[in-house]
C-alpha positions in Angstrom: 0.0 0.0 0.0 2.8 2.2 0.8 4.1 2.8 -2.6 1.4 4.0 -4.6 0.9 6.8 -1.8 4.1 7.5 -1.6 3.9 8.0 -5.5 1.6 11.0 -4.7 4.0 12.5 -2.3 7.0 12.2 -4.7 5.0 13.7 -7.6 3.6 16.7 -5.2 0.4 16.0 -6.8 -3.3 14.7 -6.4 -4.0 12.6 -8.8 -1.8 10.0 -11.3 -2.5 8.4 -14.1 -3.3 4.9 -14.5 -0.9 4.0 -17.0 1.2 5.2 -14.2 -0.1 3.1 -11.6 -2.0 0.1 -13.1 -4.8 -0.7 -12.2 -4.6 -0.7 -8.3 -7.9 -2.3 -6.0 -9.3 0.6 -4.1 -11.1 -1.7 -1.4 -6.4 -1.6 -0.6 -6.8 2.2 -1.2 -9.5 3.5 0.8 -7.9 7.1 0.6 -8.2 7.1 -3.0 -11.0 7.5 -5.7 -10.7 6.4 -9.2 -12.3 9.0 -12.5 -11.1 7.4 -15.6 -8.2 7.4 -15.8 -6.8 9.3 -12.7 -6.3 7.8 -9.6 -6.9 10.6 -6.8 -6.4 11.3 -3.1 -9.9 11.7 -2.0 -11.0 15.7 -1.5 -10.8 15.8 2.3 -7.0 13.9 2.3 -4.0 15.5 2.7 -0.4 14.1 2.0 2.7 15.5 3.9 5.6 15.3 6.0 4.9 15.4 10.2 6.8 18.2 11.7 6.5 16.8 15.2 6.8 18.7 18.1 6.2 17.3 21.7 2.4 17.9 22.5 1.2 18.7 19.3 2.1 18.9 14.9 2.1 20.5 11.8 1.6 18.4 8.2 4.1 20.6 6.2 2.3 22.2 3.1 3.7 24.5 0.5 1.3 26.9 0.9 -0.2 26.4 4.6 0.8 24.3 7.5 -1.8 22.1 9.1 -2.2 22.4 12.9 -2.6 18.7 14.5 -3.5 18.1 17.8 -1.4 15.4 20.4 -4.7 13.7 20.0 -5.0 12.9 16.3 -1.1 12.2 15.8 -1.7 8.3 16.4 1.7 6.9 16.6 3.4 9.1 13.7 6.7 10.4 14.4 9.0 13.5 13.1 9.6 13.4 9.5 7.2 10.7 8.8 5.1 11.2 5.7 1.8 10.9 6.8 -2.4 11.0 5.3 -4.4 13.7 7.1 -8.3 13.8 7.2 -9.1 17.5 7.1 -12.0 18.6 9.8 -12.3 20.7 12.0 -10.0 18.8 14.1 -7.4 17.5 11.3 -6.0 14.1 12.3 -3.6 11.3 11.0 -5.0 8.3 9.3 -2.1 6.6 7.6 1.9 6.4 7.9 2.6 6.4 4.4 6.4 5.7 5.1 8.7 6.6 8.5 11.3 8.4 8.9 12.8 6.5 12.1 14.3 3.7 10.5 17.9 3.7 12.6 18.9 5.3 16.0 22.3 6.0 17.2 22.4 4.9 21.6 24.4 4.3 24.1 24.1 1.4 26.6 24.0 2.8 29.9 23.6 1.1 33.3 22.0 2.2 36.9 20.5 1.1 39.5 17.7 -0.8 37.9 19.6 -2.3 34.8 21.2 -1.9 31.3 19.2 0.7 29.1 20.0 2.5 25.3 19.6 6.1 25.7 18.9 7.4 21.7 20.9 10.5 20.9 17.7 12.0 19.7 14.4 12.3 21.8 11.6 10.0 21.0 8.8 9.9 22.7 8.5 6.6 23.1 9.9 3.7 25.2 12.8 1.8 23.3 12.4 -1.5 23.7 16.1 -3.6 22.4 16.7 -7.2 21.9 19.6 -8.9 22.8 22.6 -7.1 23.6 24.9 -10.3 24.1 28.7 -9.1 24.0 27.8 -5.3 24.8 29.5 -3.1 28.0 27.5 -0.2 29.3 29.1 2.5 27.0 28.8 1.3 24.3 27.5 3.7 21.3 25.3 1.6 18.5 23.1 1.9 15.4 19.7 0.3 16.4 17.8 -1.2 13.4 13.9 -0.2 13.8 11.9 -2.8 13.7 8.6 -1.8 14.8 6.8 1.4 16.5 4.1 1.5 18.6 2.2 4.3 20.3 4.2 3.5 23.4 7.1 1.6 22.7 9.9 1.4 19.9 10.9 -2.1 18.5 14.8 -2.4 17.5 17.7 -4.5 17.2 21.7 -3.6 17.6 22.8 -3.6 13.8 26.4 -2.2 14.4 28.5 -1.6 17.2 30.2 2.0 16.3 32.3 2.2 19.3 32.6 3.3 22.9 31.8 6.7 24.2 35.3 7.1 25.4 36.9 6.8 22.4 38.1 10.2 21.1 36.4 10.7 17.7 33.0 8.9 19.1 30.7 12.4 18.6 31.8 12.5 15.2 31.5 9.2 14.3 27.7 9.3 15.7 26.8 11.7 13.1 28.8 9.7 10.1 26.5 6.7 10.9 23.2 8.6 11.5 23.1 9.6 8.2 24.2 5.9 7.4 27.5 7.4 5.3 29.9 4.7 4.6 32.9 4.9 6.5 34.9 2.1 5.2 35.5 0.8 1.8 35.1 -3.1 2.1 38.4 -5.5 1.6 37.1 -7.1 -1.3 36.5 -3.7 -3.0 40.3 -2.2 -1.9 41.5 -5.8 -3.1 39.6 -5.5 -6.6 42.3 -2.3 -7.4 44.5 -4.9 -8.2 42.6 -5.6 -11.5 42.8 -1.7 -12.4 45.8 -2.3 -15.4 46.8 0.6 -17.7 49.1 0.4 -19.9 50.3 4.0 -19.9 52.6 3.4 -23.1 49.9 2.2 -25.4 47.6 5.5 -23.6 50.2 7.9 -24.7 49.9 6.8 -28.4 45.9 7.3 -28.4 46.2 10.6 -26.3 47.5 14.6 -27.2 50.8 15.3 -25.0 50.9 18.2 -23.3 53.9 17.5 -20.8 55.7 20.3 -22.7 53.3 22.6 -21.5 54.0 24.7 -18.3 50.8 23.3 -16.1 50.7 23.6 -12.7 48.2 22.7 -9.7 46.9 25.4 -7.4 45.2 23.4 -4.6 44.5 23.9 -0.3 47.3 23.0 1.6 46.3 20.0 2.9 44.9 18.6 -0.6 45.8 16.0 -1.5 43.2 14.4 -4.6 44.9 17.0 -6.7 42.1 16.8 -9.6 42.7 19.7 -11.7 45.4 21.7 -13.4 45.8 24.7 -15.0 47.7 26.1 -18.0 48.0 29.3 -20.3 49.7 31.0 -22.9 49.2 34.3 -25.3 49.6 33.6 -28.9 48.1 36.2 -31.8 46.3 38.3 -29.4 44.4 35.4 -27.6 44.7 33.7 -24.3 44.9 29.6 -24.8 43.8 28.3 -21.8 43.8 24.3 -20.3 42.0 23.2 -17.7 42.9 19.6 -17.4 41.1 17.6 -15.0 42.0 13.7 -14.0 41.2 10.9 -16.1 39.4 9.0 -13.3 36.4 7.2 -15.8 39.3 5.5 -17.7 40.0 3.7 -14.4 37.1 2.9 -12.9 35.3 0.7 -15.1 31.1 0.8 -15.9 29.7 -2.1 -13.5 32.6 -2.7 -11.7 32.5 -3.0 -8.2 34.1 0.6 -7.4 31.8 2.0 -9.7 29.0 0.9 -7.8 30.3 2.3 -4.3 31.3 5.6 -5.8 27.8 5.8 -7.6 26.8 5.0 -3.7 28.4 7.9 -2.0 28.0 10.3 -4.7 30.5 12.9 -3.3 33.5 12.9 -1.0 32.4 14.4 2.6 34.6 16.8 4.1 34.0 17.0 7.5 36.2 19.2 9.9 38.1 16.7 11.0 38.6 14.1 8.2 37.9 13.3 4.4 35.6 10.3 3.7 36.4 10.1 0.2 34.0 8.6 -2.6 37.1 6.8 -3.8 39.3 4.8 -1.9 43.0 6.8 -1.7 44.9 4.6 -4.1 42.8 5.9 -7.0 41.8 9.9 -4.9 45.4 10.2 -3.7 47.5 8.3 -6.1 46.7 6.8 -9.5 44.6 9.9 -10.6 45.8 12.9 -8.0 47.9 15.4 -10.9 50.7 15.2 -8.5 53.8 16.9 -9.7 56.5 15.7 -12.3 54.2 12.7 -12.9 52.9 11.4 -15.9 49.2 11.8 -15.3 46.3 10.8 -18.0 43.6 13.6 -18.2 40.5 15.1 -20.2 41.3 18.9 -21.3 39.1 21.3 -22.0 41.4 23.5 -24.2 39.9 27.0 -24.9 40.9 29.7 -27.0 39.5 33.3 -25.7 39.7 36.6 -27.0 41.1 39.3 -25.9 37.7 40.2 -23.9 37.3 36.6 -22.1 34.9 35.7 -24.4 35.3 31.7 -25.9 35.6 31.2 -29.3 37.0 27.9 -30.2 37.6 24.9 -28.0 38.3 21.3 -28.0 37.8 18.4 -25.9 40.5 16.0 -25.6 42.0 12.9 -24.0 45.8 14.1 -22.7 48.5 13.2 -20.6 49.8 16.0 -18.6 53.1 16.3 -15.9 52.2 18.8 -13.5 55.3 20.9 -13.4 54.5 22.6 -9.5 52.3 22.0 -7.0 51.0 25.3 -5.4 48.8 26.2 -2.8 46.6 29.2 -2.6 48.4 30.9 0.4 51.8 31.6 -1.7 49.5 32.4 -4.9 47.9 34.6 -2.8 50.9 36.0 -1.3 52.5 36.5 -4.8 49.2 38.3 -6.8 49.2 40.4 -3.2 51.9 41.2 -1.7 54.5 40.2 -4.9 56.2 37.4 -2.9 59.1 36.1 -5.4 57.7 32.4 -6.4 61.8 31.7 -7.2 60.3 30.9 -10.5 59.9 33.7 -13.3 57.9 31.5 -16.0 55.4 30.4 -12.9 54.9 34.6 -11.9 54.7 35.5 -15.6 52.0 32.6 -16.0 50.0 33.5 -12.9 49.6 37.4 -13.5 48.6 36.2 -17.1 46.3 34.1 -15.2 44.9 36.6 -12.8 44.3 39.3 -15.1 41.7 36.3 -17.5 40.7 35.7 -14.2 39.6 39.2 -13.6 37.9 39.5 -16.9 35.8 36.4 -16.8 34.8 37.1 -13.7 33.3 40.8 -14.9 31.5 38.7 -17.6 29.9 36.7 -15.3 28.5 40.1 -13.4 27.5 41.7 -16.5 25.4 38.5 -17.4 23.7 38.3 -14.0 25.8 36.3 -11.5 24.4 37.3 -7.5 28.0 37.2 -5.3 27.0 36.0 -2.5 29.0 36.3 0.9 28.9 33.1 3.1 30.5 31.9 6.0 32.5 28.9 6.7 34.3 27.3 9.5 37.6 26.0 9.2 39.2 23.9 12.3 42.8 22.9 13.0 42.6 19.5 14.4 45.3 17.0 16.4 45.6 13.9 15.1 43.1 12.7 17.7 40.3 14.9 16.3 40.7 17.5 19.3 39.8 21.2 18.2 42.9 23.4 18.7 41.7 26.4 17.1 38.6 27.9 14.9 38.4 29.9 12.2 36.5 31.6 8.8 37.8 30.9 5.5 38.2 33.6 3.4 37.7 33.3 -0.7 41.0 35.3 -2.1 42.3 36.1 -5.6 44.2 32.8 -5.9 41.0 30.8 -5.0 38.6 33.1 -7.0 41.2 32.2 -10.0 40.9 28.5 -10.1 37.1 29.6 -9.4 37.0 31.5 -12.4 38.9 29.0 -14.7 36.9 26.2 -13.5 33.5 27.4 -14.1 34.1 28.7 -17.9 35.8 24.6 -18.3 32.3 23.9 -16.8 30.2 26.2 -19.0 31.9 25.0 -22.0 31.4 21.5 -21.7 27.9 22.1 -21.2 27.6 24.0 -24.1 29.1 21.3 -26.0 26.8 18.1 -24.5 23.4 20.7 -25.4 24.3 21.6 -28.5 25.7 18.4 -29.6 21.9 16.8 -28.4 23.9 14.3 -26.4 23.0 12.7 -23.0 24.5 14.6 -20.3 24.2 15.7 -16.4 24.0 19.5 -16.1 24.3 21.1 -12.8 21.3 23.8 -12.4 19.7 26.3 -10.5 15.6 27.5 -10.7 14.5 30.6 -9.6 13.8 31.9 -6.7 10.4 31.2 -4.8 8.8 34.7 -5.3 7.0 34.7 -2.0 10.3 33.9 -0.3 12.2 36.6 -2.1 9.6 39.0 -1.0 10.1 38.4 2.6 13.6 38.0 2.8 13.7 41.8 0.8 11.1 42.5 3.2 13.5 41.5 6.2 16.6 43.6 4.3 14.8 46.7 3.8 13.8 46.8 7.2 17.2 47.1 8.2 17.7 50.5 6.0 18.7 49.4 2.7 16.9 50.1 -0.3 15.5 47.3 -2.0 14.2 47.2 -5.2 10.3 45.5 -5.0 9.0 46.2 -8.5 12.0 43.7 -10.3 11.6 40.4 -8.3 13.5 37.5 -9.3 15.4 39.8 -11.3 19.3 38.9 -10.7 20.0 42.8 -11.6 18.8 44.4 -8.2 20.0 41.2 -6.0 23.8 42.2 -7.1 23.2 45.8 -6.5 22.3 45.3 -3.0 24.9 42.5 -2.3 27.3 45.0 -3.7 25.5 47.7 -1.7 26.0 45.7 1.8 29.5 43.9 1.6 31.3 47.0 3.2 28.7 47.3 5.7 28.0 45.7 9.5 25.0 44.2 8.0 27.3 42.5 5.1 26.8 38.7 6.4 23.2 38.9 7.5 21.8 40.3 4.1 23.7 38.0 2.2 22.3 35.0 4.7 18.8 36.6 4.5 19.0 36.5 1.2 20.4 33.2 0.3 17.5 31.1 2.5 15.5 32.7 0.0 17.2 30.9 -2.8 16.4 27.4 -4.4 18.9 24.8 -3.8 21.3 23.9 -7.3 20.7 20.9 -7.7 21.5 17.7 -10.9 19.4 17.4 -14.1 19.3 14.9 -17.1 17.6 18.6 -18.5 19.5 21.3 -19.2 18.3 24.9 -17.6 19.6 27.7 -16.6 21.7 28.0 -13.6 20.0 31.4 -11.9 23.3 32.6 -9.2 25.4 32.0 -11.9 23.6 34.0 -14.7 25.1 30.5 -16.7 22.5 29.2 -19.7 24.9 26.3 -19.8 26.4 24.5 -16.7 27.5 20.7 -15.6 30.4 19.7 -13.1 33.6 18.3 -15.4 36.2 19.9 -13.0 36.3 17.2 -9.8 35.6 13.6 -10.9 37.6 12.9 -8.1 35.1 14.0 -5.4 31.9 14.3 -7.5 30.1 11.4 -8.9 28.2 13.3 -11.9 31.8 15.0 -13.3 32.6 11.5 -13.2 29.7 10.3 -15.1 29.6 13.1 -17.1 33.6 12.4 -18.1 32.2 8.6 -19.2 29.9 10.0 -21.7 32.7 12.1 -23.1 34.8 9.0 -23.8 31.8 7.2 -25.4 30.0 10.1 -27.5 32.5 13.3 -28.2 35.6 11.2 -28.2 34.0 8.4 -29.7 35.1 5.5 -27.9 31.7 4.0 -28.6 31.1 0.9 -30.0 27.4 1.0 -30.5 26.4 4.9 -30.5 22.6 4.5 -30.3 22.8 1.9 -27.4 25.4 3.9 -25.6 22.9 7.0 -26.3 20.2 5.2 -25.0 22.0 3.4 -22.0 22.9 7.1 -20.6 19.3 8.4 -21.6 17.7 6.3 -19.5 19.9 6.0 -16.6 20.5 9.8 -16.1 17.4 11.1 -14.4 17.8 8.4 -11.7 21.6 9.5 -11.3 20.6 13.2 -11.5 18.1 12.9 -8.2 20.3 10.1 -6.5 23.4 12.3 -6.3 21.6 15.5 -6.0 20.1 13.4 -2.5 23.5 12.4 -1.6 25.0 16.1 -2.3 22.4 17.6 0.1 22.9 14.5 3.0 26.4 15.2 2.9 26.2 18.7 3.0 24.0 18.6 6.3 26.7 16.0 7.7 28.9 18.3 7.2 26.8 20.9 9.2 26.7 18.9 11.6 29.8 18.2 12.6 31.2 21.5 12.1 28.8 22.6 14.8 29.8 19.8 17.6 33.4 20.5 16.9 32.2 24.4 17.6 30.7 23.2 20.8 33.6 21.1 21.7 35.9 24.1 20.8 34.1 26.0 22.9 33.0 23.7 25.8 36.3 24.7 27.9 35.1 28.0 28.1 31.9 28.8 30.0 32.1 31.8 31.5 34.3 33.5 29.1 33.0 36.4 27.5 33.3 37.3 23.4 32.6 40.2 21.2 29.4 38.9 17.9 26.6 40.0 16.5 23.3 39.3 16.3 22.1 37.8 13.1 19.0 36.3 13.6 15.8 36.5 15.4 13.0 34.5 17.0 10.2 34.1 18.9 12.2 32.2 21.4 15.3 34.4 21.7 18.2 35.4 19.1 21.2 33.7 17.2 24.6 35.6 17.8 27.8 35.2 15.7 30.9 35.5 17.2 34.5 37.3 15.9 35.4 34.0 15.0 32.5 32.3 13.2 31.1 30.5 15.7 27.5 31.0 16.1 25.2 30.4 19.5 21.4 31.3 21.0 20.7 33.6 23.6 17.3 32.1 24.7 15.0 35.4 26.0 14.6 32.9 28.8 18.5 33.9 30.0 17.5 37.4 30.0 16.8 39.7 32.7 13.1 40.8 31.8 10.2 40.4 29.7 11.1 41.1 25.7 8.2 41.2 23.0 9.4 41.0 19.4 8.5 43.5 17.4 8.9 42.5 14.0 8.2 45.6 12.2 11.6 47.1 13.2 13.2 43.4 14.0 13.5 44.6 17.4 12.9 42.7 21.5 11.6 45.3 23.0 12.1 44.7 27.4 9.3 46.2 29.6 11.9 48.4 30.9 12.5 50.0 27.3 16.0 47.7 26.7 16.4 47.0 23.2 18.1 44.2 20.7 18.0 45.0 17.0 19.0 42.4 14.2 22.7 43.3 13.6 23.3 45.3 16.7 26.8 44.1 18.0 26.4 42.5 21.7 28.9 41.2 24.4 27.8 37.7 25.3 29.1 35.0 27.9 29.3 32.0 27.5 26.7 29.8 30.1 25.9 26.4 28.7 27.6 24.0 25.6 24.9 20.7 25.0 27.2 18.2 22.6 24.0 16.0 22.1 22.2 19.0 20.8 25.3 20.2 18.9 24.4 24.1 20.5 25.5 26.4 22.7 23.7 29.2 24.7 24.8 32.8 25.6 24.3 35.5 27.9 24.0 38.9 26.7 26.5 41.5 29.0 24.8 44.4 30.2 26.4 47.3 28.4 25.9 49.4 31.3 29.2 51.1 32.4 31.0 49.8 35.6 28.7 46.7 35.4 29.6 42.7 34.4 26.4 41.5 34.7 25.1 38.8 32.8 21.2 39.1 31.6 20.5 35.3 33.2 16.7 34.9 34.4 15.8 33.5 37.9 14.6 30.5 35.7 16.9 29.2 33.5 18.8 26.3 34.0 21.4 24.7 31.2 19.8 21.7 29.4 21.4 18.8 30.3 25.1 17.6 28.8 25.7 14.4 27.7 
């Protein structure tokens, strides 16, 4: 029964057609009505996903939420995709599918006995069979087996570790979103079987290891999968991006195809790389190390004197990286004209700087929003421990490879959509006009002039990200703004990518990290190169598979990307878990009804509940404004003095204190009331 439903729900519609569903036997389906030839969710039925909160819930709608009371929530949980009855008093009738389908716990003992205590509330007893071989501290992944309106029915799947092992937090989140960690011995043995022969490769490739190509990576890198090149000749810049040739070793079908097609994307998380590749392929065999004979796919493009492209070719190369440079010294050079001790490598890179430049005025003119975010970076010991926090900062060095990157990316996309071939493009849709609104809404609130007339528009969005980046107000605009945007997101269809202002766009340039470059760099052997041995079955193999790749690594993008969230915000709250009671300059950058979100100097970002403070705020959301009963105020962006009271690992959060800004006076807004949730 669950499918069919669940149909509805994927579709974000009412009604399917039979040929879609067969014929299906209502007296299954009592939630459905059949008028030739659509199936339909019956008037009064509702489909959705069950924001749960403790005594009450909301089925999540695109256009109104649905108020459920405690009552009429039967034994649905968070997340669950649920059927409401409308009414007067809305209630759940069917669990189309759960959510809950793991739990991460650790076994804990007291007076009465061994218990699992989940990492995330449920509000139900947890009921576990046999735990034969487990010591109370152990952390597991529970399989869920049944649920009740009471109780929860699971089994231990997988033993993760013990909670005194030092990278056991992390490890929790890695296995609640069920990411791989390992690659299995049966898969690392299989490399074995990878054989090129790298003399017969060099007679059916283009040799460009008289060209001056360099890397320009992190310092840490180490899957080194593109490298740069460029010369001037008659007036017009020749440049090569050259990315690794990592299709040509992993093999259609093969086992490591089939776990890379698995993870999608390598994770970087703040204190280690779970790569989609295991690191004699990511950190050997394809990595464009230096003064190595590397086989590659080039984009090579000629541009004119403007940055505009007008010839290019895609070939199959072997390259020898001649440096390996990280941004830092680029930077330091393009800057500060730090000697490189190499004069062909400076000529190269101000050569490279200056196209840089260019393209990157292009890509204004045509529409591209520049959008400001912030990102965490943490120095780590080799046991995981947070030494130090900080914000990474984009510079020209990194905006270069940005820029040289993204026209290799344009061009290839050009190329798949005009050539009518199967492809993976990379895209972005509009944004959701009623979200723009109030996110413009929000901005102009704060003093800026927005323009109201020209929404969704990229013309007036650059103006007033340009308009705010020297201001205080710089990061939350730029944040207001870009929780108004869609996501970008993989399509077998080609469209428009919207913060880009790009008609064409796929990901060629990381086959290393990214599953659809890597796919995408398999249809280029097959169809442009012509590698094929049966065109029209090779068209049609990649035609059909492509909209399940599309949404299966789009999934896996966005699951890794919340992973990553989520770790960077425990190792925050580790970071910062040694230092209640210190005190640290931020600003506040977003409200609530329940109290406010401050940033701090460094990046790190915490919650000053009203509850903390020391009277009675009301928000007033024309002016984004708490207002106290004794006339205190707290604006969105005003900058605040906080203390630290209270760091919750298990909720990956941290809550402040705001100091009084009176003079002579230390004290800490705190209410009689508040007490720190408890610490795991």
């Amino acid at each position: 029964m669950e499918n069919i439903y669940l149909e509805f729900y994927n579709q974000q519609t009412r009604k399917l057609n039979k040929e879609v569903t067969k014929d299906i036997d209502l007296e299954k389906y009592p939630y459905l009505t059949f008028d030739e030839p659509y199936y339909s969710l019956k008037p009064d039925i509702l489909i959705g996903r069950l924001d749960h909160k403790k005594t009450f819930g909301f089925l999540r709608q695109e256009l109104e939420d649905i108020y459920i009371d405690q009552r009429y929530l039967a034994d649905a949980m968070h997340d669950d995709i649920v059927l409401v009855k409308e009414g007067v008093e809305p209630k759940i009738v069917f669990i189309v599918k759960r959510a809950l389908t793991i739990i991460i716990a650790t076994l804990k003992k007291t007076g009465r006995g061994l218990f699992f205590e989940s990492d995330t509330y449920l509000d139900k007893r947890l009921e576990v069979d046999n735990i034969e071989g487990l010591v109370p501290g152990h952390v597991v992944t529970l399989e869920v087996e049944a649920i009740e309106q009471y109780q929860i029915f699971a089994k231990v799947k997988k033993i993760i570790g013990h909670t005194n092992d030092p990278d056991i937090n992390t490890l929790k989140i890695v296995y609640a979103y069920q990411w791989p960690t390992k690659f299995t011995d049966e898969l690392i043995d299989s490399l074995k079987d990878i054989d090129i022969d790298l003399e017969q490769e060099k007679k059916e490739r283009l040799d460009l290891t008289n060209d001056l190509i360099i890397t320009i990576d992190g310092k840490d890198a180490k899957d080194l999968d593109d490298a740069i090149s460029l010369t001037i000749k008659d007036d017009m810049y020749h440049l090569g991006v050259h990315i690794a040739d990592v299709s040509h070793y992993v093999k259609e079908g093969t086992m490591l195809d089939d776990e890379a097609y698995k993870r999608s994307t390598s994770s970087y998380l703040a204190d280690r790389v779970i790569p989609m590749l295991p690191h004699k392929l990511s950190n050997d065999l394809c990595s464009l190390n230096p003064d190595e004979i590397k086989l590659t796919l080039s984009c090579l493009m000629v541009l004119d004197m403007d940055a505009k492209v007008v010839s290019y070719d895609i070939q199959k190369t072997f390259i020898k990286s001649y440096r390996r440079m990280n941004y830092d010294e680029v930077n330091q050079f393009l800057k500060n004209n730090k000697t490189l001790h190499d004069e062909k490598i400076e000529k190269m890179l101000v050569t490279m700087n200056e196209l840089s430049l260019k393209l990157k005025k292009i890509r204004h003119q045509r529409g591209e929003i520049e959008f400001e975010s912030s990102e965490l970076g943490f120095i780590v010991d080799d046991k995981g421990r947070v030494l130090d926090v900080y914000q990474r900062k984009t510079d020209e060095a990194e905006e270069l490879i940005e820029s040289f990157m993204l026209i290799a990316n344009e061009t290839v996309a050009f190329h798949m959509f005009h050539a009518d071939l199967p492809s993976i493009y990379r895209i972005h849709e509009k944004p959701d006009v009623n979200k723009l609104k109030l996110a413009l809404q929000t901005v102009a609130k704060l003093g800026f002039q927005v323009n109201m007339k020209q929404i969704g528009n990229p013309k007036p969005l650059q103006i007033l990200t340009k308009n705010t980046s020297d201001t205080p107000y710089s990061y939350i605009v730029h944040m207001t703004l870009l929780r108004a945007m869609q996501k970008a997101k993989y399509s077998e269809i080609n469209s428009p990518h919207y913060g880009l202002g790009s008609r064409f766009y796929s990901h060629f340039t990381s086959p290393i990290r990214r599953y659809p470059d890597f796919i995408l760099h398999r249809i280029i052997h097959r169809l442009v190169i012509g590698e094929s041995k049966n065109m029209k079955k090779d068209m049609h193999h990649f035609e059909t598979i492509m909209p399940a790749v599309a949404q299966h690594t789009s999934d896996q993008e966005r699951k890794a990307v919340q992973m990553e969230r989520d770790v960077a915000k425990l190792k925050s709250c580790e970071y910062m878990s040694d230092k209640i009671g210190n005190q640290f300059k931020g600003v506040i950058t977003q409200m609530m009804p329940s109290g406010m979100f401050v940033k701090l100097d460094n990046g790190i970002e915490g919650f000053v509940p009203l509850r903390v403070l020391d009277d009675y705020y009301m928000y007033d959301e024309t002016n984004l404004t708490f207002v106290g009963n004794r006339g205190k105020k707290y604006r969105l962006g005003d900058p605040v003095k906080v203390e630290l009271l209270d760091v919750d690992l298990a909720a990956k959060k941290m809550d402040f204190g705001i100091i009084d800004k009176k003079a002579n006076q230390k004290k800490v807004h705190k209410h009689e009331n508040y007490r720190p949730k408890q610490k795991s």
